[in-house]
N, C-alpha and C positions, 0 to 999 in steps of 0.2 A: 972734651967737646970744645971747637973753639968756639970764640966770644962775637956774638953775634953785631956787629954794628949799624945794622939797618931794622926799618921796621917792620918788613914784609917777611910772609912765612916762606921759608923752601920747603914744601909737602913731600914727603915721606914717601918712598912708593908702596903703593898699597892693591894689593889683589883685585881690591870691592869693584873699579868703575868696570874691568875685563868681565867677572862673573857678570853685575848686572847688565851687560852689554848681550852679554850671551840667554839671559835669562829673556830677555825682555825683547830680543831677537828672533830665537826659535821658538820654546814653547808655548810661551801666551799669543801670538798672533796666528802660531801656526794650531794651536789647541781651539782660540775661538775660531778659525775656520773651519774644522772638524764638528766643532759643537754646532758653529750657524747649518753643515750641512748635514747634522745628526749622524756624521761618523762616529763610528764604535769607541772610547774611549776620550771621545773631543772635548768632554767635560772634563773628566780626570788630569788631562791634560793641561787644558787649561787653569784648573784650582790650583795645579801642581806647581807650575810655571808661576803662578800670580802669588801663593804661599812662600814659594821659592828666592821672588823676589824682593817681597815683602821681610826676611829676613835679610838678604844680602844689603838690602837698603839701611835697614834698625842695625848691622854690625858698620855699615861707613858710616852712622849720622855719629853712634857712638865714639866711633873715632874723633871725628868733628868736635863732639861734646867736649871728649876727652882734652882736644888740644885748643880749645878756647876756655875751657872753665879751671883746668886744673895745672896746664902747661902756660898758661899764659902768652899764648902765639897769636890771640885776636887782638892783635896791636890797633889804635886806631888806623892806622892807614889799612890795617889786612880787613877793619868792620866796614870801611868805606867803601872796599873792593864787593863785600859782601854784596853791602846793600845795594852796591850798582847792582851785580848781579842776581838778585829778588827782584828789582824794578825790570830788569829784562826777559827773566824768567814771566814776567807777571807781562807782560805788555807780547810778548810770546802767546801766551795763553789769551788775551785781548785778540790778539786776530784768526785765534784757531775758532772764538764763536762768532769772531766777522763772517766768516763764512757760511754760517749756519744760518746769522740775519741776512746775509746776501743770498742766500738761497732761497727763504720766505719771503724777503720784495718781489726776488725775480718771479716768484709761481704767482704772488698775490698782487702785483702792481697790474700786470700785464696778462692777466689768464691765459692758456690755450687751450685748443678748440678741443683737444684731448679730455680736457678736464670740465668741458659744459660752459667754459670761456666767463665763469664764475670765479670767486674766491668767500668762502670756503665750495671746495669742489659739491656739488650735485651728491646726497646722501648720506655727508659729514655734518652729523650732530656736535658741536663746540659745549666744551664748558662753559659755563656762568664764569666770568673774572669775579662776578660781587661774591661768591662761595668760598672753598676750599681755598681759590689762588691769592685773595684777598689776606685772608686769614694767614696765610704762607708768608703773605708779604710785611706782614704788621709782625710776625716772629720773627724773618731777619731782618726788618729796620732794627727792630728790640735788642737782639744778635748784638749788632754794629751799636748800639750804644752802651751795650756792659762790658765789649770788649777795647773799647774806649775809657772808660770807666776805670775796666784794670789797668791801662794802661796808666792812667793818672794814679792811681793807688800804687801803680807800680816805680813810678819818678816820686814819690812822697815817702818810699821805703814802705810803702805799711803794705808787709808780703800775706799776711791771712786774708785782706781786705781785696788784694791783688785776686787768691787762690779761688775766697766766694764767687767772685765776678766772672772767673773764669769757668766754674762749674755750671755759672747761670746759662754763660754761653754754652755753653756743652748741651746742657737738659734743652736752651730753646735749639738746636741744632738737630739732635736727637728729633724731637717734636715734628721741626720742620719733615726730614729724611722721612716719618712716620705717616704724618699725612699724607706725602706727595707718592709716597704706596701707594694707600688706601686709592688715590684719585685715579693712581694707574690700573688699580683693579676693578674697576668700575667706570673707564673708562668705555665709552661706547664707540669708540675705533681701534684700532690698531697700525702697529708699524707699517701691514703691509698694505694698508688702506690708502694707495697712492701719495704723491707728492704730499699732503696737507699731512697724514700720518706719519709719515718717514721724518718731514722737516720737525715737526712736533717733539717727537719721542725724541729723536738725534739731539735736541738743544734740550729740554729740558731735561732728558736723559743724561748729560754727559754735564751737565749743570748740576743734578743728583750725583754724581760719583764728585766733584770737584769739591761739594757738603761735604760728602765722607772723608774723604781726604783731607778738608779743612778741619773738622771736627777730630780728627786721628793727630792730627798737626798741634790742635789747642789742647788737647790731652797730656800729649807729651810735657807740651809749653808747662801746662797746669805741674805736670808732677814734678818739672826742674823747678819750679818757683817753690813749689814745698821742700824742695831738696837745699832752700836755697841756693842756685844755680846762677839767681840774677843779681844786679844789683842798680842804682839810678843810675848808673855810666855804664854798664857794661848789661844789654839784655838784647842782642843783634838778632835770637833765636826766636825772643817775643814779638820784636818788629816786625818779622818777616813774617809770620803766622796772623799778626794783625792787620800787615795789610795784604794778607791773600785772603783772607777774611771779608776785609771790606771789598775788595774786586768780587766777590762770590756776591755780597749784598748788591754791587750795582748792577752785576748782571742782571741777575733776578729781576732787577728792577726793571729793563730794558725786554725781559721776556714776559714782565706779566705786561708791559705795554702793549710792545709789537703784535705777539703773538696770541694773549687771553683778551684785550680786549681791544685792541685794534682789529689781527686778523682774525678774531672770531667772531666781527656779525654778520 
């Protein structure tokens, strides 16, 4: 092999981005159309697809894993590339729920006449923000501070102190995921309960799946820290799940405002 004299990775080719392209292309967009129109197998399809890609993802991260922890290719200048691209990724995802606030001023600033020229529309019962939303809210502040926590236990080397912190965050994230069920099941509208419904369930919906994902993301984080994987200069892996972490906390923030207790009196 020759002798590398720069400090940037040349990556490998690698199968993973083609499959998940294809995975994440056909069958889960075309599975959840099936299932939203209760075609025959739309479900199937879609777990399939979503299963499907969910490993093809876990075999490129391992790769990842592999040529940062054990190859030695996360040069500082290739962790700086990273983290550009976690703040882009993250600021990507910033305007994918711009949209979903812009869609709740637009119906709630400016009523029409369709909707009773109110907001919340003529029949829609809101939640209490003092209830469940509140409660939701004081679990991921709590979140964002043990996950801060590890972070500093994590720049001090003390990795058990790191791995508790990181469990805590898990169990209040777990918590949160579990309540904001509960509130969907008991909810006294639904998606298909006009503009106030759809905007509702879309943001705080897709804000529940970004939990999961955050929560799947600090797991991993959790078991490379017990694997010792990290160390005070080198944990690019924990950064990036800390601060997608804290981006999930502000959202939140911004949805129990807007939407539990702004747009719901």
């Amino acid at each position: 092999m020759a002798e590398r004299r720069h400090l940037f990775h040349i990556v490998d080719p690698s199968p993973w981005p083609f499959l998940l392209s294809l995975g994440a292309g056909i069958p889960i967009p075309v599975g959840a159309v099936m299932y939203m129109h209760r075609e025959d197998f739309g479900g199937f399809l879609l777990l399939a697809g979503a299963l499907s890609w969910l490993v093809l993802a876990g075999l490129w991260w391992m790769d990842i894993v592999v040529e940062g922890t054990y190859q030695g290719m996360h040069t500082s200048a290739v962790q700086a590339g990273l983290r550009l691209g976690v703040i882009l990724f993250i600021l990507s995802e910033v305007m994918f729920f711009v949209s979903f606030f812009w869609a709740f001023f637009h119906s709630s600033l400016a009523p029409a006449v369709q909707i009773g020229s109110i907001w919340p529309p003529y029949g829609i019962l809101t939640f209490s923000p003092w209830g469940v939303p509140l409660l939701n809210t004081f679990i991921l502040l709590t979140s964002g501070i043990t996950v801060t926590a590890a972070h500093h236990y994590l720049m001090n080397g003390q990795l058990r102190q790191t791995a508790n912190a990181l469990f805590m965050t898990i169990f209040l994230a777990v918590t949160f995921t579990l309540f904001q069920l509960l509130e969907y099941v008991e909810a006294p509208f639904t998606i298909s309960d006009g503009i106030y419904g759809s905007v509702f369930f879309m943001a705080t919906g897709f804000h529940g799946f970004h939990v999961i994902v955050g929560t799947l993301f600090l797991t991993v984080v959790t078991l490379r820290v017990l694997r010792g994987h990290f160390s005070k200069t080198h944990h690019i892996g924990f950064e990036a799940a800390a601060w997608y972490w804290h981006f999930v906390d502000v959202v939140w923030l911004f949805l129990f405002v807007v939407v539990y207790w702004w747009g719901g009196k």
